[in-house]
VOTIGU-483922 format. One record per residue (C-alpha): x, y, z; residue number from 0. Coordinates in steps of 0.001 Angstrom, whole numbers, plus 500000, padded with zeros to 6 digits. Example, Ala and Ser with C-alpha at 12.3 -4.5 7.8 and 13.67 -1.06 7.14 Angstrom:
X->512300&Y->495500&Z->507800&resi->0
X->513670&Y->498940&Z->507140&resi->1
This chain:
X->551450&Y->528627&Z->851731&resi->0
X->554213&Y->528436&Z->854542&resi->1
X->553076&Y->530923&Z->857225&resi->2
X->556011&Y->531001&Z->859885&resi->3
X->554119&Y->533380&Z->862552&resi->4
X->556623&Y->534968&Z->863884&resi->5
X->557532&Y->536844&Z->860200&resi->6
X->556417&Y->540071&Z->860184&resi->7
X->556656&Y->540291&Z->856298&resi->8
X->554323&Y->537311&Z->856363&resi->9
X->552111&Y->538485&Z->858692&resi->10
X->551236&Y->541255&Z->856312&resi->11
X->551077&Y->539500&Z->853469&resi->12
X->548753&Y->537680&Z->855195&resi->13
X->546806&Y->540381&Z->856252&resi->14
X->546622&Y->541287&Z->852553&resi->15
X->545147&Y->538427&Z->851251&resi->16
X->542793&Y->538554&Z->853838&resi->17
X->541341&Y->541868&Z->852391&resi->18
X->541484&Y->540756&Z->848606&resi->19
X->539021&Y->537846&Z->849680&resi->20
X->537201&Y->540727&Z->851423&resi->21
X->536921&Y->542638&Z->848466&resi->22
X->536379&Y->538760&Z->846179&resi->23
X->533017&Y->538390&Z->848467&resi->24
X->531509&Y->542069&Z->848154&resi->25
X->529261&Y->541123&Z->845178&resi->26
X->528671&Y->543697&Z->843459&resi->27
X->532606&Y->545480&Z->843580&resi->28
X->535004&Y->545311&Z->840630&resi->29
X->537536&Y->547541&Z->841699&resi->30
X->539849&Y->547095&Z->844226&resi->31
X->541513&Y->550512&Z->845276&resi->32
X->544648&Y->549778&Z->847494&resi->33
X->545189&Y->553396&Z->849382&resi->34
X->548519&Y->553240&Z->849960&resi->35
X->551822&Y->555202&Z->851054&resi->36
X->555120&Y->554319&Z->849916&resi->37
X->556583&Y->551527&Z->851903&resi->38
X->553033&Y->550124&Z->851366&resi->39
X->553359&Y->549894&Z->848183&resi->40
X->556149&Y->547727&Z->847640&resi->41
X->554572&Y->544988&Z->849894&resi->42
X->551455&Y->545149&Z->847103&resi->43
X->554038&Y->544539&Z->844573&resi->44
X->555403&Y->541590&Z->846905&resi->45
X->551685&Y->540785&Z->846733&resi->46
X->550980&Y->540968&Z->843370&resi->47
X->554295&Y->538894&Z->842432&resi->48
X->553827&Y->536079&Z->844793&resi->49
X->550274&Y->535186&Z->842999&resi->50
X->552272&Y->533657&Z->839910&resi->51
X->554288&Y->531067&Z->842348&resi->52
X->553136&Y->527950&Z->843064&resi->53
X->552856&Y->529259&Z->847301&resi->54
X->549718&Y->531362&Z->846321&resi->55
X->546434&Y->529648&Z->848007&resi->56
X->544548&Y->532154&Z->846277&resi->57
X->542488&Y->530686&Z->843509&resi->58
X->542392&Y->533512&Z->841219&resi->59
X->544516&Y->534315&Z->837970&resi->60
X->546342&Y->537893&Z->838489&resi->61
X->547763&Y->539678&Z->835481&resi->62
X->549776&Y->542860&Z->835896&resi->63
X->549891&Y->545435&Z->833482&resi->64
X->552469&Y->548129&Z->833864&resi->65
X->551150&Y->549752&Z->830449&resi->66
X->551677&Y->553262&Z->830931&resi->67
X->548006&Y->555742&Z->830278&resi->68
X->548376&Y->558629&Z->827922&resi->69
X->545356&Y->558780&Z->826931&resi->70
X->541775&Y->557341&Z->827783&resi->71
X->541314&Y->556841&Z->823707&resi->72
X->544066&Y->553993&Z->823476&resi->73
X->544398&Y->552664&Z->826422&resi->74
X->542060&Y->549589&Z->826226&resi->75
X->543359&Y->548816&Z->822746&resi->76
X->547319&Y->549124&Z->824517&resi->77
X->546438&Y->546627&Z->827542&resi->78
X->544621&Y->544309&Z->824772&resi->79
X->547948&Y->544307&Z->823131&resi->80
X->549591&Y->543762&Z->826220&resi->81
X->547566&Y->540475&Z->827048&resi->82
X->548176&Y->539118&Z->823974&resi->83
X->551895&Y->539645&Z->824049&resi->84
X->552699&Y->538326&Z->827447&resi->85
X->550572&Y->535303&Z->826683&resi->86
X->552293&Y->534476&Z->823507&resi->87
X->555524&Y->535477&Z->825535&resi->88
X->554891&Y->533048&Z->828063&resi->89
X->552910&Y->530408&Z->826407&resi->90
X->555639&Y->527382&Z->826322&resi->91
X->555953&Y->528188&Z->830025&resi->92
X->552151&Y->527585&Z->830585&resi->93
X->552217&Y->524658&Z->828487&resi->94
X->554887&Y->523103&Z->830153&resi->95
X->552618&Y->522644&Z->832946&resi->96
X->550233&Y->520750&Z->831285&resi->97
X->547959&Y->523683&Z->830700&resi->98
X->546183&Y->524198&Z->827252&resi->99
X->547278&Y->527664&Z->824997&resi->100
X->544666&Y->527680&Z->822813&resi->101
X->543186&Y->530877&Z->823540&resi->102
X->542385&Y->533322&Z->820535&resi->103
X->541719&Y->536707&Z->821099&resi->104
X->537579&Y->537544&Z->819954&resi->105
X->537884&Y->540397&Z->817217&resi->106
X->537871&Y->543689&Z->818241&resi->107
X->537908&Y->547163&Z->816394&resi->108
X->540662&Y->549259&Z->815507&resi->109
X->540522&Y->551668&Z->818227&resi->110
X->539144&Y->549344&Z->820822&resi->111
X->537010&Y->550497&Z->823542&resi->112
X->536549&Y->549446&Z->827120&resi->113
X->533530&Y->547319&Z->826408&resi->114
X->535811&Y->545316&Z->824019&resi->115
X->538486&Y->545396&Z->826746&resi->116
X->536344&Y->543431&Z->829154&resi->117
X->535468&Y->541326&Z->826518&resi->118
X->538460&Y->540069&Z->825486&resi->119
X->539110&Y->539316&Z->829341&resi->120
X->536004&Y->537654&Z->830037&resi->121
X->537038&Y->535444&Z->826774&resi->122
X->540532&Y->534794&Z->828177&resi->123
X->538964&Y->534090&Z->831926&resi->124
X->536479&Y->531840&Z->830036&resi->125
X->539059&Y->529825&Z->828479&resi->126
X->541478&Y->529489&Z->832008&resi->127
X->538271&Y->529276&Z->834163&resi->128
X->538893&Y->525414&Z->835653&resi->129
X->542532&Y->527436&Z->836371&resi->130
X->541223&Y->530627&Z->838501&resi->131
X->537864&Y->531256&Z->839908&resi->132
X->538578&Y->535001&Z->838892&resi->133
X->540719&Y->536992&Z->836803&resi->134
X->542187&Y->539783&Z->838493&resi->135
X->543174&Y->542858&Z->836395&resi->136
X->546293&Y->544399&Z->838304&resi->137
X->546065&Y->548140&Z->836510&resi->138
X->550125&Y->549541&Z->837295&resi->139
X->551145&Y->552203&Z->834727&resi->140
X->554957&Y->552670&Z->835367&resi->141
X->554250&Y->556290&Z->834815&resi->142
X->551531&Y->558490&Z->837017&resi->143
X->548517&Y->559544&Z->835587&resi->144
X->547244&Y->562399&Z->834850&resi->145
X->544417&Y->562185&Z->837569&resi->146
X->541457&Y->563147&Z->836256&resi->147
X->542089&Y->561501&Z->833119&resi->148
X->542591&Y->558427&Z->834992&resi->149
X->539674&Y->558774&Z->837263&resi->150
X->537429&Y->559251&Z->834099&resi->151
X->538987&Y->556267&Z->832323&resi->152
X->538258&Y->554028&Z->835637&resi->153
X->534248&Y->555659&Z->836090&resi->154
X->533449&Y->554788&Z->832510&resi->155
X->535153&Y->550880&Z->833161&resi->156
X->532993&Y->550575&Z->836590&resi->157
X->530016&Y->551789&Z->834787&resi->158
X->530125&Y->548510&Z->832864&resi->159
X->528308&Y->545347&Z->833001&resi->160
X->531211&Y->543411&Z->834173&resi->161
X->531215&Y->540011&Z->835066&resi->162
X->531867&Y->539211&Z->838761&resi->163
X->534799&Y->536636&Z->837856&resi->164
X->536358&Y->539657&Z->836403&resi->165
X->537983&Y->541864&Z->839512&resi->166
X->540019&Y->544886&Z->838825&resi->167
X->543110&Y->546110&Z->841185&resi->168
X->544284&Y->549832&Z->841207&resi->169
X->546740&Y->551808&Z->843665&resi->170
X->546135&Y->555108&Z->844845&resi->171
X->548803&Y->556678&Z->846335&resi->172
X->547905&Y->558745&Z->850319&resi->173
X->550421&Y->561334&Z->848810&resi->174
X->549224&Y->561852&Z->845575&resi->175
X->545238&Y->560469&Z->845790&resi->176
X->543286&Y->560904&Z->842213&resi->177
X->540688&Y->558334&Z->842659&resi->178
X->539189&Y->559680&Z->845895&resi->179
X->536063&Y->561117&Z->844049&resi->180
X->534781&Y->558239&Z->842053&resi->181
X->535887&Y->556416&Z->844702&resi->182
X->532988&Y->558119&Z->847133&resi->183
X->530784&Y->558429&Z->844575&resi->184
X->530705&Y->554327&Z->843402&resi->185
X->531286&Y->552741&Z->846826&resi->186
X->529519&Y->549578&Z->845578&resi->187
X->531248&Y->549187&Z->843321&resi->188
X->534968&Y->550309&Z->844031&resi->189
X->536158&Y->548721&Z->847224&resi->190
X->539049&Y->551376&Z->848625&resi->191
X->541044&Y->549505&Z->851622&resi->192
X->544179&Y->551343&Z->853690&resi->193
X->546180&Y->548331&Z->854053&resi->194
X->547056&Y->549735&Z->857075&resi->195
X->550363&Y->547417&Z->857213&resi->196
X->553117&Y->549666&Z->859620&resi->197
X->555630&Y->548902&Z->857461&resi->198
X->557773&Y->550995&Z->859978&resi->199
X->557246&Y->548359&Z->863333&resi->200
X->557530&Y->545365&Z->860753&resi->201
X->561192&Y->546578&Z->859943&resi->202
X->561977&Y->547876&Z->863319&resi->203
X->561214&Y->543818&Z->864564&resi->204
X->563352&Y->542378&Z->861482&resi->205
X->566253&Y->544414&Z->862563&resi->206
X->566134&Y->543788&Z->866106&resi->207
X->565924&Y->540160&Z->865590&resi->208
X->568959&Y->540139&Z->863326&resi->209
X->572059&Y->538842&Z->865723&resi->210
X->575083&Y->540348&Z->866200&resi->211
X->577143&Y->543374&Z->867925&resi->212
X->578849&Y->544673&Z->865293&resi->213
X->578956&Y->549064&Z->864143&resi->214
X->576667&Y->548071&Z->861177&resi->215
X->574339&Y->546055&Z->862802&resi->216
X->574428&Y->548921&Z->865461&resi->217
X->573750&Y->551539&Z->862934&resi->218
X->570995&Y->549510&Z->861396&resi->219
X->569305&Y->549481&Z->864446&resi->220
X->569649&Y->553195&Z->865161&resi->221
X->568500&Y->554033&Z->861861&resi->222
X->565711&Y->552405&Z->861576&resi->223
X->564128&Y->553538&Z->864756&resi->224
X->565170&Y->557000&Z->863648&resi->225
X->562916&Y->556710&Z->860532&resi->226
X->560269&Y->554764&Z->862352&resi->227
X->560068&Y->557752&Z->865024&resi->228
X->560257&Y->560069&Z->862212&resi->229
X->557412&Y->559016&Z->860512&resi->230
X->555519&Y->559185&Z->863543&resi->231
X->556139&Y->562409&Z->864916&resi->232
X->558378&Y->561363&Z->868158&resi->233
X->561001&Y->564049&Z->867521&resi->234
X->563041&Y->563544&Z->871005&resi->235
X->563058&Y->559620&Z->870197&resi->236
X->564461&Y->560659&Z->866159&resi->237
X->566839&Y->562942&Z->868121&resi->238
X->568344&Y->560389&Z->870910&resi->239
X->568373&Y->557157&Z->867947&resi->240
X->570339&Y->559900&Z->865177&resi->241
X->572860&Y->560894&Z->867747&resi->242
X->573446&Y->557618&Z->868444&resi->243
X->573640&Y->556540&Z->864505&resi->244
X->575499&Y->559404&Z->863390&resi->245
X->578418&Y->558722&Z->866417&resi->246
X->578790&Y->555553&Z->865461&resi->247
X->578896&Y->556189&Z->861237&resi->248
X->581249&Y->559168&Z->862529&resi->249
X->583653&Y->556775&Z->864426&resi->250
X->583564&Y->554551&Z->861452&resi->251
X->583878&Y->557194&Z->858514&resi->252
X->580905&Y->556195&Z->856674&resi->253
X->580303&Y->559284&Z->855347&resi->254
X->577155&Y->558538&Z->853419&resi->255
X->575490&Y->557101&Z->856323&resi->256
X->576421&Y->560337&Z->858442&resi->257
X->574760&Y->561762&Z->855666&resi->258
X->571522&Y->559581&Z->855791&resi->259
X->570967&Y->559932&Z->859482&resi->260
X->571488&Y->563693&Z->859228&resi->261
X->568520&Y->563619&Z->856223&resi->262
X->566046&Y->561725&Z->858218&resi->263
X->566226&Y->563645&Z->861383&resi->264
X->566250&Y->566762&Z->859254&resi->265
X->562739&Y->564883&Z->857707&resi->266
X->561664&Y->564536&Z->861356&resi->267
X->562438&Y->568182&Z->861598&resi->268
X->560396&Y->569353&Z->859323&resi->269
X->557457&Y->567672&Z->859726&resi->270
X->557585&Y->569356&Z->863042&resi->271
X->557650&Y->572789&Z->861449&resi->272
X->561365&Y->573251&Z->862905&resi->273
X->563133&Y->574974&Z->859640&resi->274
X->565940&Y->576399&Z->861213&resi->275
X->566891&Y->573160&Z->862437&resi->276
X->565969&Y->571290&Z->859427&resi->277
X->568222&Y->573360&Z->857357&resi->278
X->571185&Y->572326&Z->859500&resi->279
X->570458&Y->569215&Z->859098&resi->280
X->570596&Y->569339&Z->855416&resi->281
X->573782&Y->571229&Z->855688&resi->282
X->575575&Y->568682&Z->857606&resi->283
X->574768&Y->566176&Z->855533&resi->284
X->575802&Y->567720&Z->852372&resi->285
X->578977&Y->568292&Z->854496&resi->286
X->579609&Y->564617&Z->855696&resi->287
X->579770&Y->563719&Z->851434&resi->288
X->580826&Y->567038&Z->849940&resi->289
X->584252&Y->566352&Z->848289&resi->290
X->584409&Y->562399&Z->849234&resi->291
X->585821&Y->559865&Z->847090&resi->292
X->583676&Y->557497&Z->847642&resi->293
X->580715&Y->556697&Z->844943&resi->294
X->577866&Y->556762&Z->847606&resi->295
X->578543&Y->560183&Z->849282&resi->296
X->579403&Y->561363&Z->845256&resi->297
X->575294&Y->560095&Z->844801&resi->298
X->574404&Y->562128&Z->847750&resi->299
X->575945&Y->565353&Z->847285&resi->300
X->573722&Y->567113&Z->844921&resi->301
X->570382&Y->565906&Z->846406&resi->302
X->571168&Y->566890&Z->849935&resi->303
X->571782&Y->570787&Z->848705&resi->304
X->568589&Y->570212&Z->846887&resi->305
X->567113&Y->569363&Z->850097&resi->306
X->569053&Y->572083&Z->851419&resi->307
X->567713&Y->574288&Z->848968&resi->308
X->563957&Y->573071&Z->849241&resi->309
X->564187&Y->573738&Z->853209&resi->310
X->565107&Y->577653&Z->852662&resi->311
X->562291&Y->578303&Z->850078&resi->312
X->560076&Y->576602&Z->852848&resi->313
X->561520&Y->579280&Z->855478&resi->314
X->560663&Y->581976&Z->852844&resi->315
X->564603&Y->582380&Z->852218&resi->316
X->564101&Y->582850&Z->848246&resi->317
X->567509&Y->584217&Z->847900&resi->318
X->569655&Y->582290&Z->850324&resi->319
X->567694&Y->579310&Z->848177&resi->320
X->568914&Y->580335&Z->845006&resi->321
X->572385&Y->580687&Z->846021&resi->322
X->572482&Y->576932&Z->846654&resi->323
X->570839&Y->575391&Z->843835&resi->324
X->573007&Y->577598&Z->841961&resi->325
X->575840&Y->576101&Z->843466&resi->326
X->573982&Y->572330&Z->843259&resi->327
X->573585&Y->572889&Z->839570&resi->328
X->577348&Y->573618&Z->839403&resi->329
X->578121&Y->570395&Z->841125&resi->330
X->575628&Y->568487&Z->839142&resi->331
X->577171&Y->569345&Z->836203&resi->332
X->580673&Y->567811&Z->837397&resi->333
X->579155&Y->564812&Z->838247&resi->334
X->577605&Y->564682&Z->834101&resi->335
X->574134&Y->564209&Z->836343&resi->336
X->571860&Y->566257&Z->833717&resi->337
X->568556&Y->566059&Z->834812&resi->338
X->569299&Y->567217&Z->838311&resi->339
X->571631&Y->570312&Z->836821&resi->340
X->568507&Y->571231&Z->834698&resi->341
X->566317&Y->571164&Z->837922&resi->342
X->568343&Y->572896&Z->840043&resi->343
X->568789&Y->576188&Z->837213&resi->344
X->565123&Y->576323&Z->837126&resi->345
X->564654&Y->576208&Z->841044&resi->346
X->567537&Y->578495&Z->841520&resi->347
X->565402&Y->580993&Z->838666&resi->348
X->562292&Y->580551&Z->840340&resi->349
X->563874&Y->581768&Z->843427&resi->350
X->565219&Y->584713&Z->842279&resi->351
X->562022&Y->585580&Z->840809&resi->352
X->560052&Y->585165&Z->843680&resi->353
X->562706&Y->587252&Z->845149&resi->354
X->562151&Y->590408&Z->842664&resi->355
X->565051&Y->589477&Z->840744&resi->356
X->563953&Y->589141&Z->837269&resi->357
X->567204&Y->589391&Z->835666&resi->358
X->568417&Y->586828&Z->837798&resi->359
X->566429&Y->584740&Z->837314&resi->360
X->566419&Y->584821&Z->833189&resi->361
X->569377&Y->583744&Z->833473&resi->362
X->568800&Y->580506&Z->835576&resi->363
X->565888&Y->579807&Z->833303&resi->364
X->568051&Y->580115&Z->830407&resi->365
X->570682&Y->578099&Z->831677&resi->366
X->567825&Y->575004&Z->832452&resi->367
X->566500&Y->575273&Z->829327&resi->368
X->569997&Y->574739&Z->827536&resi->369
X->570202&Y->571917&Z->829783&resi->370
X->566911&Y->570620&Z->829232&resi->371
X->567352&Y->570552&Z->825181&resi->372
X->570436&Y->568506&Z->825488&resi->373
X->568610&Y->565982&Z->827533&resi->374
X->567364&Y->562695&Z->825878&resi->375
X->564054&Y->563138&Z->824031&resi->376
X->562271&Y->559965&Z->826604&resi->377
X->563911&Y->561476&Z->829919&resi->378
X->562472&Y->565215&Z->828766&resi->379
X->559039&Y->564237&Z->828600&resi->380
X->559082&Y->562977&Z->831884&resi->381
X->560825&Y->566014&Z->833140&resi->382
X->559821&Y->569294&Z->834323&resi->383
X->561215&Y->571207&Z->831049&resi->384
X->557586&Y->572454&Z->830670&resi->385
X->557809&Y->574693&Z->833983&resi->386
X->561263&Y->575943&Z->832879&resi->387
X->559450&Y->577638&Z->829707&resi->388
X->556769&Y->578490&Z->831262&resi->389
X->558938&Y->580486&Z->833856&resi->390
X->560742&Y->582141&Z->831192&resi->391
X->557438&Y->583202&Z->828993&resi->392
X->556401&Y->584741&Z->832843&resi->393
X->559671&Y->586648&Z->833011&resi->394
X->559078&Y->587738&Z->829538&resi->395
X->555733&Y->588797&Z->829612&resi->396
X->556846&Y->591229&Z->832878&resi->397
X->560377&Y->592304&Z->831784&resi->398
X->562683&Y->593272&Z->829610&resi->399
X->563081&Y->590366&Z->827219&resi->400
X->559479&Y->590444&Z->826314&resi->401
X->561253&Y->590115&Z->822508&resi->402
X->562747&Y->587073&Z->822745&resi->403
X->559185&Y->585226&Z->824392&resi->404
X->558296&Y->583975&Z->820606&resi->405
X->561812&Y->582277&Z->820653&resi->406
X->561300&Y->580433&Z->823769&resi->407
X->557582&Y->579720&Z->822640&resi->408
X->559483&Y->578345&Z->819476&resi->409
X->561989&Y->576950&Z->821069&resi->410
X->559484&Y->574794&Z->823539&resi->411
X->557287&Y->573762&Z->820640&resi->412
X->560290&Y->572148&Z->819152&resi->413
X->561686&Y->570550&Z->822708&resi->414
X->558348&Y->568952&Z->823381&resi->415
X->555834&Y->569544&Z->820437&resi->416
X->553044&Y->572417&Z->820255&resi->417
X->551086&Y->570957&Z->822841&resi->418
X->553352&Y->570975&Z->825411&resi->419
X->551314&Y->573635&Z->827659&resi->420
X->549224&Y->570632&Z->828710&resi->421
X->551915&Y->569212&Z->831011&resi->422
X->551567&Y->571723&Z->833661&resi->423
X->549512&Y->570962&Z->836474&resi->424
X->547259&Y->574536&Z->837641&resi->425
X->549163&Y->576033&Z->840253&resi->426
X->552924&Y->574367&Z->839637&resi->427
X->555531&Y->575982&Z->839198&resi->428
């Protein structure tokens, strides 16, 4: 593999496959839990890609599944099927480099379990062995788990008797961490490494090395060091680099990038517990794309009164709250941006009930939940319809529409099926 040393993508890349030989030496792991945060994340994926290009010097075989888990029951029998399809999918493509494709699945039952799971991989390991010294399992649903379904589904895998050529790879996200328990309790056998890659210097250095003098390269410098000082708590230094980003995106009437500065440093803001001030900043940038032309500032106009919004519930301002995401959802609407609309009735109803307005906020809830049954049946499974009917049953049970909680029961059961309870998380709203 080409390593110029002065790339700071490289260098972590580097520093990556470093710790996935780590992890290939420990002898008695077979999980590989990448803790990661976001920006993290995407160089694992950068990771995980390069390992199918002839660069790789890593001698092991990685397969990616992005199969999404439902349920512990299916899943093995789902990534089976998954194997099987990208092989067959890809099999002229292997052959064509003078590899054989005469793999055949072993037999497995109907509802397969994880036992068969790692059998079928040791069988298609054993068959690509002179290939890859190990396979490497990349587990990726496109959709989060449910954590402790997940975290049961992984404990009964590492409980196996798996092979050591066969290495599993998991992400576990520093925002959102599910696999922190098993994680402690197995420490044999699941390996958990912070990549630890400062994503934030590595991008700081790419811009600064790009040449040139011109207002976007300016702005591109200013920015990032804004989010880079952000995301480490320097507030003056996030302060100094927006003014200087915003003046320059002012002078040029880039709108959507007054905008963007004007979110980060409101970011910085509030991860220094400064509401008041992060409020303005959401307000100004709503203002710098409120009523513009332009498709970018159109994309940013609803989020940054959501942000707006989020900021005053933060500060305790329930009604001031409501009174914007009200006026998002409005705005939402114009733009034909559903899910967002639906989202910001229910936040705007949650509001006013939290601010001992019940009536008010029946008929936010209301208003979501109209929105939410005209959204398509894929995107309102994924959405947070569930909390909209369960804020409505709430306002039922206490209030004066305590008649009409069998319709919305009804009405819910139809949206997302009778066991739609089991989406919310304990203590969501």
């Amino acid at each position: 593999m080409s390593k110029p040393p002065s790339n700071p993508i490289q260098k972590r890349l580097e520093k990556l496959e470093g710790q996935w030989t780590a992890f290939i030496e420990q002898p008695e792991a077979r999980i590989l839990r990448w803790f990661v945060d976001d920006d993290s994340l995407q160089m694992i994926q950068l990771f995980v890609d390069l390992q199918s290009e002839p660069v790789s010097e890593i001698p092991d075989l990685f397969v990616e599944f992005k199969t999404d888990f439902e349920q512990p029951a299916d899943f093995a029998g789902r990534l089976i099927a998954s194997l099987r399809e990208q092989y067959d999918a890809n099999r002229e493509e292997i052959a064509a480099d003078g590899i054989k494709t005469d793999w055949v699945c072993p037999k497995y039952s109907s509802a397969p379990t994880v036992a068969e799971l790692v059998n079928v991989l040791v069988s298609f390991h054993t068959s690509h062995q002179a290939l890859a010294e190990h396979l490497a399992v990349v587990l990726w649903p496109e959709k989060t788990p449910k954590a402790a379904l997940w975290e049961r589904w992984l404990a009964e895998l590492v409980a196996l008797r798996i092979p050591p050529v066969i290495r599993f790879v998991v992400v576990d996200r520093k925002q959102f961490p599910a696999l922190e328990k098993l994680a402690e309790s197995q420490p044999e056998r699941i390996a958990s490494i912070d990549p630890a890659l400062d994503m934030s210097a590595a991008y700081e250095q790419i811009v600064s090395e790009v040449p040139g003098s011109s207002p976007g390269h300016d702005f591109r410098q200013y920015f990032v060091a804004l989010t880079n000082a952000a995301g480490n708590g320097e507030l003056a230094k996030a302060e100094s680099v927006a003014a200087k980003a915003i003046a320059v995106a002012t002078k040029e009437q880039w709108f959507y990038l007054i905008s963007a500065a004007q979110m980060a440093l409101g970011a910085a803001y509030f991860a220094a517990g400064k509401l008041d001030a992060t409020i303005q900043c959401y307000r100004a940038a709503n203002k710098a794309v409120a009523g513009k032309d332009d498709v970018a500032s159109k994309k940013l106009d609803v989020p940054t009164r959501m942000a707006e919004g989020s900021a005053l519930i933060a500060a305790e301002k329930y009604g001031d709250a409501a009174e914007v995401f009200q006026k998002a959802a409005v705005v939402a609407a114009g733009y034909k941006e559903i899910t967002s609309e639906m989202e910001c009735w229910r936040m705007a109803g949650w509001c006013h009930e939290t601010n001992g307005q019940p009536a008010e906020g029946w008929d936010c809830g209301e208003k979501a939940l109209v929105v939410g049954e005209s959204l398509p049946q894929a995107e309102c499974d994924m959405s947070t319809v569930p909390y909209v009917g369960q804020m409505l049953i709430r306002l039922a049970d206490a209030g004066t529409h305590k008649k009409r909680k069998s319709e919305i029961e009804d009405r819910m059961v139809k949206l997302l099926g009778p066991e739609w309870t089991d989406a919310l998380e304990p203590g969501a709203t």
